[in-house]
C-alpha positions as CSV (number, residue, x, y, z in Angstrom):
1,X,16.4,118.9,-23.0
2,X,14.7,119.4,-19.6
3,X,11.1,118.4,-21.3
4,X,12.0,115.4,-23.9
5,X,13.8,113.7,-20.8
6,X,10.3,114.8,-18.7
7,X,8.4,113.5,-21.9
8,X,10.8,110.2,-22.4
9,X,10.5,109.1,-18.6
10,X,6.6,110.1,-18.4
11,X,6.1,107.4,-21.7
12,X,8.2,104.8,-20.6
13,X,5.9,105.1,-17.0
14,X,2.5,105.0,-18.9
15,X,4.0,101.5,-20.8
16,X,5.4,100.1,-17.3
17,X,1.6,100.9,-15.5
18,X,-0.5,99.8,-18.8
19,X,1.6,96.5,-18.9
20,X,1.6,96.0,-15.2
21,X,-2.5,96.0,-16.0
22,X,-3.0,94.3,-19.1
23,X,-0.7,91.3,-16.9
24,X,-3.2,91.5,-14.3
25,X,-6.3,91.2,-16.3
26,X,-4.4,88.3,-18.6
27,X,-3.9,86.6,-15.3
28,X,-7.0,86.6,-14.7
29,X,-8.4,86.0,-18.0
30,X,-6.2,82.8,-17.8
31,X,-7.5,81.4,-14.2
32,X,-10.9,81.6,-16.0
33,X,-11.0,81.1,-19.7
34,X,-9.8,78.5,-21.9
35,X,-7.6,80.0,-24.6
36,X,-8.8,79.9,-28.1
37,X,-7.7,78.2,-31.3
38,X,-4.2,76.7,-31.8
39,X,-3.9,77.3,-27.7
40,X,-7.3,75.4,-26.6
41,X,-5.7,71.9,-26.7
42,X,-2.6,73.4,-25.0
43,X,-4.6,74.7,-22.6
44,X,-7.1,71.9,-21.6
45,X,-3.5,69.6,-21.4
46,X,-1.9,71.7,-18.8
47,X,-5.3,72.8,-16.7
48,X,-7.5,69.8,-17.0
49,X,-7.0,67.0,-18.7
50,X,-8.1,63.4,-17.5
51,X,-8.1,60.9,-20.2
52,X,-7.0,57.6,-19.3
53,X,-4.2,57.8,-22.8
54,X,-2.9,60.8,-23.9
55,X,-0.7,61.6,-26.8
56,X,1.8,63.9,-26.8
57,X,3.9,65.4,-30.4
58,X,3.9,67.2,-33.2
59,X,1.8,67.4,-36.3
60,X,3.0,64.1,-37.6
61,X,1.5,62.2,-34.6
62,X,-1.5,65.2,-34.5
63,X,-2.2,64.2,-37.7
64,X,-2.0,60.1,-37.0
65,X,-3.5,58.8,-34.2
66,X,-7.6,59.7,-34.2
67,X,-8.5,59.4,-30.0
68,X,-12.2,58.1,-31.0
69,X,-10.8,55.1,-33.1
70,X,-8.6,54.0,-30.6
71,X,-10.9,54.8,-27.4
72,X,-13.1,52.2,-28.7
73,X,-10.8,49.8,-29.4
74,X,-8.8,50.3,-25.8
75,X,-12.2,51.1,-23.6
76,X,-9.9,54.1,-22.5
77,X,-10.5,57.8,-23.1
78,X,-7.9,59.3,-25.4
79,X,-6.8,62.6,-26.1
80,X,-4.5,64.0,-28.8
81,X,-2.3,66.6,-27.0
82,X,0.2,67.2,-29.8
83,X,1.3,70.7,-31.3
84,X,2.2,71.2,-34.6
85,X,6.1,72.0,-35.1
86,X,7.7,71.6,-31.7
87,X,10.1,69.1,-30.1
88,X,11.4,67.3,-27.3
89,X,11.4,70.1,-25.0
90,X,7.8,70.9,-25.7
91,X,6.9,67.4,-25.3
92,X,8.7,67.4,-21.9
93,X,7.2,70.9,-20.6
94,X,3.4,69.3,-21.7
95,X,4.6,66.1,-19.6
96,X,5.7,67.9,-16.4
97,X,2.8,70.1,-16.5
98,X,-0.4,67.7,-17.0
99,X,1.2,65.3,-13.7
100,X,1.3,68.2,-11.9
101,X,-2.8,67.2,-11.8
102,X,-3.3,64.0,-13.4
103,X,-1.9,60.6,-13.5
104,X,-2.6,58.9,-17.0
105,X,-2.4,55.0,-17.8
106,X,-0.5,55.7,-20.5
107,X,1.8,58.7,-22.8
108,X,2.1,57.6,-26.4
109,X,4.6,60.2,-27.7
110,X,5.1,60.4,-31.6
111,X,8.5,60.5,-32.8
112,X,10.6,61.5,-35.6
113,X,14.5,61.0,-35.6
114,X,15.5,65.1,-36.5
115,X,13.9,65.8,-32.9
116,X,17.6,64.7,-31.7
117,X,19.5,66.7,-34.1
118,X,17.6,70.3,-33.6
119,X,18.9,72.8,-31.5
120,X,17.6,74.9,-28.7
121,X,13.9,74.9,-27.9
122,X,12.5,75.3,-31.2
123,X,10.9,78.5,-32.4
124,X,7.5,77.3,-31.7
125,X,8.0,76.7,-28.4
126,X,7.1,80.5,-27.3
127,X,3.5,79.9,-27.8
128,X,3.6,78.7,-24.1
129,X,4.5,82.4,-23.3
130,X,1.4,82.9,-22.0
131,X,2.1,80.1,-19.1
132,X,5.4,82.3,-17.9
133,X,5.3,82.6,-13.9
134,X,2.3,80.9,-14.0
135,X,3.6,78.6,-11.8
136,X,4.9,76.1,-14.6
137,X,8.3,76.0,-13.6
138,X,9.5,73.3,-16.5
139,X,8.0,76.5,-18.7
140,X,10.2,79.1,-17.0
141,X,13.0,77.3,-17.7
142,X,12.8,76.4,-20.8
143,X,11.9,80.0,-22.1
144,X,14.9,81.6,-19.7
145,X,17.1,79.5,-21.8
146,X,16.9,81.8,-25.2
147,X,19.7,84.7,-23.3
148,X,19.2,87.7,-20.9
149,X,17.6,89.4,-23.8
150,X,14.8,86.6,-23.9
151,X,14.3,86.8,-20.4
152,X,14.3,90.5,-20.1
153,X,11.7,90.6,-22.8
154,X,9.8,88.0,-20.8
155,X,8.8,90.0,-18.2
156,X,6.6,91.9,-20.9
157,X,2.8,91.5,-20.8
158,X,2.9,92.3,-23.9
159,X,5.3,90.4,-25.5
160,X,4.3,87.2,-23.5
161,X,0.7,87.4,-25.2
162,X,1.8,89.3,-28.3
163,X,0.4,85.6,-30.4
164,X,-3.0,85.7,-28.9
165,X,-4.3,88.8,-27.4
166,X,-5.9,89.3,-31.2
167,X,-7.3,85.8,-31.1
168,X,-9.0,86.1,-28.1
169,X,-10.5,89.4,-29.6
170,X,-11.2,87.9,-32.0
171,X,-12.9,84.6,-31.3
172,X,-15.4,86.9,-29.3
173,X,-16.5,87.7,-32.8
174,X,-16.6,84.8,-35.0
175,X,-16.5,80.9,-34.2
176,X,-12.6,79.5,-35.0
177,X,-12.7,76.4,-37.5
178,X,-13.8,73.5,-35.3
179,X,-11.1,71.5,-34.2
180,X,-11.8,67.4,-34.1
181,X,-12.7,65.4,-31.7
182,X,-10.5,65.2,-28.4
183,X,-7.7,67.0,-29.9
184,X,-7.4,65.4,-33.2
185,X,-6.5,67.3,-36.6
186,X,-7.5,65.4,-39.8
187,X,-5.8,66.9,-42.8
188,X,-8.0,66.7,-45.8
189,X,-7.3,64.0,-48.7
190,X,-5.3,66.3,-51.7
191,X,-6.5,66.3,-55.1
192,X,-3.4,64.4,-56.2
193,X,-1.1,62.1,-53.7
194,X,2.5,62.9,-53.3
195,X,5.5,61.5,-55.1
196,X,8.2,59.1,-53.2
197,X,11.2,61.2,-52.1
198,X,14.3,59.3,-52.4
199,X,15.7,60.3,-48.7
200,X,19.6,59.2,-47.7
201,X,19.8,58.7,-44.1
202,X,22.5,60.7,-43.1
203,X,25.0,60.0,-40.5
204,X,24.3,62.1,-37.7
205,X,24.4,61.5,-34.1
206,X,22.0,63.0,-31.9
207,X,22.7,65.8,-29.8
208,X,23.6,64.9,-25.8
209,X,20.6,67.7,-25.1
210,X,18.3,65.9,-26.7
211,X,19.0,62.4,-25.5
212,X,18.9,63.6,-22.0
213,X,15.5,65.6,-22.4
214,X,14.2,61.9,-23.8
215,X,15.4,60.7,-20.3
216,X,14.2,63.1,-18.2
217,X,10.7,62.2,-20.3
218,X,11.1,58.5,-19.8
219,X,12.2,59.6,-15.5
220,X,9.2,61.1,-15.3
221,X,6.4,58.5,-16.8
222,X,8.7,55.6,-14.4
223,X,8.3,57.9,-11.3
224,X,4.9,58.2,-11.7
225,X,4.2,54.5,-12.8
226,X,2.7,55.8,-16.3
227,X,3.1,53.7,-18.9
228,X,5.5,55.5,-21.9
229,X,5.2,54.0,-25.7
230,X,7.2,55.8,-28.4
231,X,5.3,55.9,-32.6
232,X,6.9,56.9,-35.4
233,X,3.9,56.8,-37.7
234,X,4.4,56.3,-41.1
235,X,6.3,58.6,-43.7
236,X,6.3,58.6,-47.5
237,X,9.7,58.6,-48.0
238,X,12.0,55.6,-50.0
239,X,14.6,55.2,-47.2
240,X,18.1,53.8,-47.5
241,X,19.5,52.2,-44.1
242,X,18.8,53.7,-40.6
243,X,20.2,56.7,-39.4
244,X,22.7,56.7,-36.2
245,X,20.2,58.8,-34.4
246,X,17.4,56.0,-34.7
247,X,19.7,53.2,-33.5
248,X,20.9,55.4,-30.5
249,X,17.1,56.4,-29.8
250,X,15.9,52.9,-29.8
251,X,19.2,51.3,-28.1
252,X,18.1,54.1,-25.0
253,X,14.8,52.8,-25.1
254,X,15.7,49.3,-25.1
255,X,17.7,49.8,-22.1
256,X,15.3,51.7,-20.2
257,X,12.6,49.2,-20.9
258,X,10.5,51.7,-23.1
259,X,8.5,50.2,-26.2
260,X,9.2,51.8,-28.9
261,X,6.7,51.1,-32.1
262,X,8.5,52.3,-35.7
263,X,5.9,52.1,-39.0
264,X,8.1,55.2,-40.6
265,X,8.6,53.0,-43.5
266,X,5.2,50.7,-43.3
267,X,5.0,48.7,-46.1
268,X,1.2,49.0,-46.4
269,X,1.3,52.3,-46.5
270,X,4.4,52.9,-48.6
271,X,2.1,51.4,-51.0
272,X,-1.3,53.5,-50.3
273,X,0.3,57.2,-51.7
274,X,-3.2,58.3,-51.3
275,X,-3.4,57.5,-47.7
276,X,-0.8,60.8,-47.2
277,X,-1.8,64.4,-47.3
278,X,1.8,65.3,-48.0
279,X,4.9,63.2,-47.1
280,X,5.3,63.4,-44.0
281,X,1.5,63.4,-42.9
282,X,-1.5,60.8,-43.2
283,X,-4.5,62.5,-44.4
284,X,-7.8,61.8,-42.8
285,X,-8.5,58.5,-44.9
286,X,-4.9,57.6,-43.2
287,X,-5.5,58.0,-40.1
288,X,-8.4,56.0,-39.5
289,X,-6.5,53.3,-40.9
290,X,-2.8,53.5,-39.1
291,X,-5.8,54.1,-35.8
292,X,-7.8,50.8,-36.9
293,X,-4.1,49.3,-36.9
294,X,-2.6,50.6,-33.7
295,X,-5.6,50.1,-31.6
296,X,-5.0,46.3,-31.0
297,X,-1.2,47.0,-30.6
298,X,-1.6,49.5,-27.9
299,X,-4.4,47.4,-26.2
300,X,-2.5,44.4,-26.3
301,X,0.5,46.6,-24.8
302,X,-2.1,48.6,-22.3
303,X,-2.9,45.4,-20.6
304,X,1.0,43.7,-19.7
């Protein structure tokens, strides 16, 4: 009994000291590397961005708004800063931490209405693990929220970078698919468009969280004199009537004197199947066109 409690307690020390030094050579690894793949844009937004627009989301707006179309048309630089399945909180977090060294001219955040009737975080959210007690407090936060158990875990090196100690192995070894320019995903034109989806708007109100996340966002940009438009780019979906959540969302905005710019049912596009890679997202053909169309918007809107 003596030995397996020596053995039990000598183990649990080697984990303590090899994850006491795998946290000190991440740290460091962080303060001097960019972090590969899905993490690169993530990580250029909260170290060093400096474009004069930046858009924050998720993959519906990642997928929309092409920086280089709408840098020529604006005379600004742009950068795409959205993540692909995250929410409000996300958004936020991105927010808090890129003023923390930079002052944009403008945030042009891509919405959809079921961002104000999830719950929690979102399960995506944890890719900014690697950020914990970095000195992103927004970050902290938001990932002490999940329980004790969450938090306890948190202290981990190896949980925290559990999604992308293999990449960076492994991107010392082979070049990752190259991202586009300034952030932007295209996604590729399918070999057949989709089909309409009948969609029912239901009657749900948005959650209280979620409202008041959207006005800590909409705090922030005033406090700092950055100017905060709201897209919902376009969806292929035959819609009936608009949701409660949308009217709320937009009535906040209204009041708050936030621009909000809705082509979720477009007409030109609801007509152009083949502009979509799937439902929800433009394909590359797409998104030059919705960025043709929403450069002389935003310029127009850029210079009030």
């Amino acid at each position: 009994m003596k030995k397996l409690t020596i053995f039990i307690v000598g183990t649990l020390a080697v984990i303590v000291i090899l994850d006491f030094l795998a946290g000190t050579g991440m740290r460091k690894y962080l303060s001097t590397h960019r972090l590969p793949g899905d993490c690169a844009s993530i990580d250029y937004t909260i170290k060093d961005i400096n474009e004069d627009v930046i858009i924050l989301g998720n993959s519906v707006v990642l997928n929309s708004l092409m920086p280089s179309v709408l840098s020529d048309s604006l005379d600004m630089s742009v950068y795409n800063s959205a993540s692909n399945g995250q929410g409000l909180d996300f958004f936020h977090s991105m927010l808090d931490c890129l003023l923390n060294h930079h002052t944009p001219k403008a945030i042009v955040m891509g919405m959809r209405n079921d961002l104000f009737t999830s719950e929690g975080i979102g399960d995506r959210y944890s890719i900014l693990s690697p950020y914990y007690e970095m000195g992103y407090e927004i970050i902290d936060s938001c990932l002490n929220t999940s329980g004790d158990h969450a938090k306890l875990l948190m202290k981990s090196t190896f949980y925290r970078y559990n999604t992308i100690w293999w990449r960076i192995l492994l991107y010392h070894f082979i070049s990752p698919n190259e991202k586009g320019i300034n952030g932007f995903i295209a996604k590729p034109v399918p070999p057949m468009p989709p089909k309409l989806i009948d969609v029912t708007e239901e009657e749900e109100e948005p959650r209280d969280a979620r409202l008041k996340t959207l006005n800590k966002i909409i705090d922030r940009c005033q406090e700092r004199g950055v100017k905060l438009i709201l897209i919902y780019p376009p969806l292929y979906y035959n819609r009936q009537g608009e949701s409660k959540t949308g009217i709320r969302v937009k009535g906040l905005c209204e009041a708050r004197g936030i621009t909000v710019i809705d082509n979720s049912t477009d007409p030109y596009f609801m007509q152009h199947p083949e502009l979509f890679y799937d439902n929800a997202h433009l394909n590359a053909n797409g998104a030059i066109i919705y960025s043709q169309q929403k450069a002389s918007e935003l310029k127009r809107l850029l210079s009030d």
